[in-house]
C-alpha positions as CSV (number, residue, x, y, z in Angstrom):
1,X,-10.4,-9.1,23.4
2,X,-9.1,-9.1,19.8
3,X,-6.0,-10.8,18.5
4,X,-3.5,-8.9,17.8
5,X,-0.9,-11.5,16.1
6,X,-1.3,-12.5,12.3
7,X,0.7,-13.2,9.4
8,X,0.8,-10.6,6.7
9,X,1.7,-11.2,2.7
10,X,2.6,-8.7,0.1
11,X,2.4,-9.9,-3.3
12,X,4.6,-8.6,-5.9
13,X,3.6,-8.9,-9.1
14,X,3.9,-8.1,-12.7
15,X,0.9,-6.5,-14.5
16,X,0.2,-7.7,-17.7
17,X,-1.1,-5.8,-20.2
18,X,-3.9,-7.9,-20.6
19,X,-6.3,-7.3,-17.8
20,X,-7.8,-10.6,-17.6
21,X,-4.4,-12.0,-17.5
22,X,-3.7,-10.1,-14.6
23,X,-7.0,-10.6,-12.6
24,X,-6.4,-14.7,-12.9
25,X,-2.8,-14.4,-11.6
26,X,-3.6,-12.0,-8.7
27,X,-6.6,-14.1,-7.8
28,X,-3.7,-17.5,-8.1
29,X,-1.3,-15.6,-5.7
30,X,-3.9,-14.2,-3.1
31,X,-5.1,-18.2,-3.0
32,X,-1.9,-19.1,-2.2
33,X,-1.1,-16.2,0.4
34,X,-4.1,-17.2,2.2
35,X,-3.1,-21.3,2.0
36,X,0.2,-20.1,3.5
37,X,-2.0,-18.7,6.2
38,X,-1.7,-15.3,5.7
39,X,-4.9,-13.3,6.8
40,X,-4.0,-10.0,5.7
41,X,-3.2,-9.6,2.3
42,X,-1.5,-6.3,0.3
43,X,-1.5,-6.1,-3.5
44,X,0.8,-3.0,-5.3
45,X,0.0,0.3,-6.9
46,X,-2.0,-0.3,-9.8
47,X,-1.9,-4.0,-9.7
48,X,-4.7,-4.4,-12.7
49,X,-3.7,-1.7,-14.6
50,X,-0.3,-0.6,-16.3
51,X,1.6,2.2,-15.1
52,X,2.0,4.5,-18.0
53,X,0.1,7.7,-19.1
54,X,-1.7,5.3,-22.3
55,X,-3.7,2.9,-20.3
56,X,-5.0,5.0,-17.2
57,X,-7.7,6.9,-18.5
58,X,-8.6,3.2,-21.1
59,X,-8.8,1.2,-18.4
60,X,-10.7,3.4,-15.8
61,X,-13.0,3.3,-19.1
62,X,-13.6,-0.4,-18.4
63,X,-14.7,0.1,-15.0
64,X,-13.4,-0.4,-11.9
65,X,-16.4,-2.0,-10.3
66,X,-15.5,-5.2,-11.8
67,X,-12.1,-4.7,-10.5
68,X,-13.7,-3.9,-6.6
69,X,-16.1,-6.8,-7.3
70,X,-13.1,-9.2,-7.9
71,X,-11.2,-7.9,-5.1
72,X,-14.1,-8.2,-2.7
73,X,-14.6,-11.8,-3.9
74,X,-11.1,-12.7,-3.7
75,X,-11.3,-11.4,0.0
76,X,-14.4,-13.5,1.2
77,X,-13.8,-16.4,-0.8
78,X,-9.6,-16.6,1.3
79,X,-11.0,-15.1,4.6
80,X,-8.3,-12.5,4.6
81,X,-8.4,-8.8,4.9
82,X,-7.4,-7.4,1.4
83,X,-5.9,-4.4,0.4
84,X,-6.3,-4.2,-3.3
85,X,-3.3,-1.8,-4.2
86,X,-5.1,0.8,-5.8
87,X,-6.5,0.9,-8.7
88,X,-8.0,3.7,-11.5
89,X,-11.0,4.6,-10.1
90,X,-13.8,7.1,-12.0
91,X,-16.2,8.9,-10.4
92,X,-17.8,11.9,-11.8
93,X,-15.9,12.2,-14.8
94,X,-12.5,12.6,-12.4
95,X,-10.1,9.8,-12.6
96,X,-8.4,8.5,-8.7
97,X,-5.4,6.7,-8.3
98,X,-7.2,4.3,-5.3
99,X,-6.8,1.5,-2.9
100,X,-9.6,-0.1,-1.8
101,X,-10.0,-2.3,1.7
102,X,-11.8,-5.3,2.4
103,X,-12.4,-7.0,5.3
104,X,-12.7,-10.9,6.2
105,X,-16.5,-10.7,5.0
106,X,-16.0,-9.1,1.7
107,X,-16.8,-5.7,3.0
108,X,-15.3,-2.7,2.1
109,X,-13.8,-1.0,5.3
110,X,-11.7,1.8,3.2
111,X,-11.1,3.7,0.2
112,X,-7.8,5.8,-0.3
113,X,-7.7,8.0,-2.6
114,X,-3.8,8.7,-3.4
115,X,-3.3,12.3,-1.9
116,X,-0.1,13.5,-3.6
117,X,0.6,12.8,-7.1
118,X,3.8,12.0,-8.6
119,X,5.4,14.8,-10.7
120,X,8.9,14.8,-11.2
121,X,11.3,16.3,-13.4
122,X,14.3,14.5,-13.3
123,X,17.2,14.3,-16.3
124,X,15.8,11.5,-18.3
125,X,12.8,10.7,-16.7
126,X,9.5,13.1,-16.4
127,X,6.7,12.3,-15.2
128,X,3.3,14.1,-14.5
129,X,0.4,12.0,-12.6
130,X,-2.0,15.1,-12.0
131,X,-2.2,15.3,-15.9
132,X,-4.0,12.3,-15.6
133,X,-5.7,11.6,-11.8
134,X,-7.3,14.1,-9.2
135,X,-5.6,14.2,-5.8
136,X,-7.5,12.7,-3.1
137,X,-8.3,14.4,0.4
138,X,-8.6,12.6,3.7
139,X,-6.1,10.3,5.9
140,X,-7.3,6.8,5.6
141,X,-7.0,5.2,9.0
142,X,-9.8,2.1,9.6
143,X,-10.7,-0.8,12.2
144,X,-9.8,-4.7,11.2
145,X,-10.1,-7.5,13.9
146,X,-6.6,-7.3,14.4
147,X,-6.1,-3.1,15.3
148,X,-6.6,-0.1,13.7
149,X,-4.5,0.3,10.0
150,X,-3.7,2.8,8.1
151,X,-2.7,3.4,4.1
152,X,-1.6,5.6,1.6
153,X,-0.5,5.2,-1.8
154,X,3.5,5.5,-2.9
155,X,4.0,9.3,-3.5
156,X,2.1,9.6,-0.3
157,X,5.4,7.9,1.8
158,X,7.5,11.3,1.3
159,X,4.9,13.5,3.2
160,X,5.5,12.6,6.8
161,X,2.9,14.5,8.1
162,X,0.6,12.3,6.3
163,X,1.8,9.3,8.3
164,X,2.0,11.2,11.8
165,X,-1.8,12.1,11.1
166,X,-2.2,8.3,10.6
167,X,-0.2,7.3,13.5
168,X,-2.2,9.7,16.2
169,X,-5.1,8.7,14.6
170,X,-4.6,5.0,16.2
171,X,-3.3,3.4,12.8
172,X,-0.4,1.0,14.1
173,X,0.3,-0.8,10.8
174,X,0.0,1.1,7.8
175,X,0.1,-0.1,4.3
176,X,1.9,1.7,1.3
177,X,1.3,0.4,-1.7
178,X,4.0,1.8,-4.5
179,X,5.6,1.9,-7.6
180,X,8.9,3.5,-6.9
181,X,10.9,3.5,-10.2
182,X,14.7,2.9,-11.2
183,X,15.9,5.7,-9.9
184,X,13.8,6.9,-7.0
185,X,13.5,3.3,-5.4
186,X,17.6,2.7,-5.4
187,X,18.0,5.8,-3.8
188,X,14.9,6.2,-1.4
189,X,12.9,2.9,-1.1
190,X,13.8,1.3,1.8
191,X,15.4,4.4,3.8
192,X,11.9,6.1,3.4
193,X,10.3,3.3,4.6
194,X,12.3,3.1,7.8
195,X,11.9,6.7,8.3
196,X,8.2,6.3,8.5
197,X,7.7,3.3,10.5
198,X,10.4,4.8,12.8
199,X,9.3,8.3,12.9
200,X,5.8,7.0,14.5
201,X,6.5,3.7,15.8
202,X,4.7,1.3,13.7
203,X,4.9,-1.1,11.3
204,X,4.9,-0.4,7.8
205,X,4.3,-2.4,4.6
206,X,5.8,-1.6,0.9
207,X,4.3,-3.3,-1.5
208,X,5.6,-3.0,-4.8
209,X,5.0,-4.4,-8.6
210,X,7.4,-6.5,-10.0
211,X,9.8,-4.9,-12.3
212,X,8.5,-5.0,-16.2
213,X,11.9,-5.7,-17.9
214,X,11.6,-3.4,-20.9
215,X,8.3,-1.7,-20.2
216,X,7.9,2.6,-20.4
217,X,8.0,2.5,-16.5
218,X,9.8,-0.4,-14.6
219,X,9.3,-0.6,-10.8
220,X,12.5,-1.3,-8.2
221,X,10.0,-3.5,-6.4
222,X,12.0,-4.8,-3.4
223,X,8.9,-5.1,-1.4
224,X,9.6,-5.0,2.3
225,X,7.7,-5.2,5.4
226,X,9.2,-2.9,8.4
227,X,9.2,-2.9,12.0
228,X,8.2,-0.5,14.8
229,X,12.1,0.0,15.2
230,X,13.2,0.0,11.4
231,X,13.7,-3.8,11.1
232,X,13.3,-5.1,8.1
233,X,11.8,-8.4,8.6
234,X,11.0,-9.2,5.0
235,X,12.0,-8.3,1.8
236,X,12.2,-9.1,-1.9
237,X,14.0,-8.5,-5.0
238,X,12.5,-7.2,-8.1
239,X,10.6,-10.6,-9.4
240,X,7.6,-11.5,-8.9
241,X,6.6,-13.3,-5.4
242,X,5.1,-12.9,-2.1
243,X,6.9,-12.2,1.0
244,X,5.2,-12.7,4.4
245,X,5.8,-11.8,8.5
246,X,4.7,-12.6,11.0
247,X,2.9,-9.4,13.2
248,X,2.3,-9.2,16.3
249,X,0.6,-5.5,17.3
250,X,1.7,-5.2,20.6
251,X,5.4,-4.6,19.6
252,X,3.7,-1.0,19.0
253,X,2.8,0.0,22.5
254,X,6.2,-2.3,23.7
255,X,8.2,-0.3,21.3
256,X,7.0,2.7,21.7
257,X,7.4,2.4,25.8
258,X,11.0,1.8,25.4
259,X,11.8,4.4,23.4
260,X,8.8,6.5,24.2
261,X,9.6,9.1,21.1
262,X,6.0,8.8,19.7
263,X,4.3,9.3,23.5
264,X,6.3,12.4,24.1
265,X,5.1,14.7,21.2
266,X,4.7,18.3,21.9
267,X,1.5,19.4,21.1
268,X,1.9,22.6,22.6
269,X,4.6,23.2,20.0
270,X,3.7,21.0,17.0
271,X,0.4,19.1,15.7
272,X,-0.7,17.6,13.0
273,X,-4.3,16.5,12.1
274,X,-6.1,14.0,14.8
């Protein structure tokens, strides 16, 4: 019978604008998740690469092999499952906005490919992913040694549908990581991640960059880590650090038992995907 208690970390961090720089200090802070005995370990949105329209497309140029090779290493080398925030991933002359999972081993046990793209229009601030990224299709839901997990990438969090699919799919933790800005994380961050872990019982994980004081797009961070019933039961300001919880899987089928909203779903009314 697996174990279904571990301690989870999600590191917020700054990207640089120097990729190297930014490999060595992700590969300093999953080092030190793992000595702090985290075994599953979340990075943000587009941890090795800056979020602005100039560097996607010259950084997917690189290659994000070597990214997935360092990610995979980084994973093996700790012994902690690893989700690698996402990353700009090329494949057929299409660029991805993409998180990649790894297991204990090294192995990849997922790919998500960010499914709704962030365009926004608002006073001051607009903003058009799809001008630079391809959607991705499928609901990402895999098997770790600890439960079934899910993840989607930032935008994702506003389509709850996305998350119910997820949710009946067997996912009881699901990962998010993000890049909510100054304006949309104030308002929505941490309400929309409540919604969703209590909308389907389950625990949910922001992860966020640090905020780039003075850069073309700072992130709110406040990285947070949710509960079944909307507790937050870690969170973070906007610098750069980990947080960590302590998990323990079988608050999902306790929770949802006491407040049995997820068990008593009308399919004869309403479904989504499972």
């Amino acid at each position: 019978m697996s174990n279904n208690k571990f301690k989870l970390a999600a590191i917020q961090l700054r990207t640089e604008l120097v990729w190297e720089e930014t490999m060595a200090k992700t590969e300093l802070m999953v080092k030190q998740a793992a000595a702090n005995g985290a075994e599953v370990v979340v990075l943000p949105e587009m941890f090795s690469c800056p979020y602005d329209k100039r560097y996607f497309k010259s950084f997917a140029a690189m290659g994000h092999q070597e990214t997935v090779d360092h990610m995979k290493n980084w994973a093996k080398e700790n012994g902690v499952i690893l989700a690698g925030g996402s990353v700009p991933e090329s494949e057929d002359g299409k660029l991805y906005n993409t998180c990649f999972v790894f297991d204990e081993n090294g192995r990849q046990i997922a790919r998500h490919r960010k499914v709704h793209l962030f365009d926004v229009d608002f006073p001051g601030m607009r903003f058009k992913e799809s001008n630079n990224f391809e959607p991705g299709n499928q609901i990402t839901v895999f098997d770790t040694k600890f439960g079934k997990m899910g993840c989607a990438v930032c935008f994702d969090l506003r389509f709850p549908e996305l998350f119910r699919a997820m949710a009946v799919r067997g996912a009881e933790l699901i990962i998010v990581p993000a890049q909510f800005n100054m304006k949309t994380g104030p308002a929505h961050w941490d309400m929309t991640l409540k919604m969703r872990a209590v909308d389907n019982e389950v625990f949910l994980v922001g992860c966020a960059a640090a905020k780039y004081e003075g850069f073309s797009y700072e992130c709110w961070g406040h990285s947070a880590i949710v509960s079944p019933l909307g507790e937050l039961l870690a969170c973070c300001d906007e610098k750069e650090q980990i947080i960590y919880s302590d998990i323990d899987l079988n608050r999902v089928d306790e929770t949802r038992r006491q407040l049995p909203t997820f068990l008593n779903l009308r399919h004869d009314v309403y479904k989504v995907a499972d």
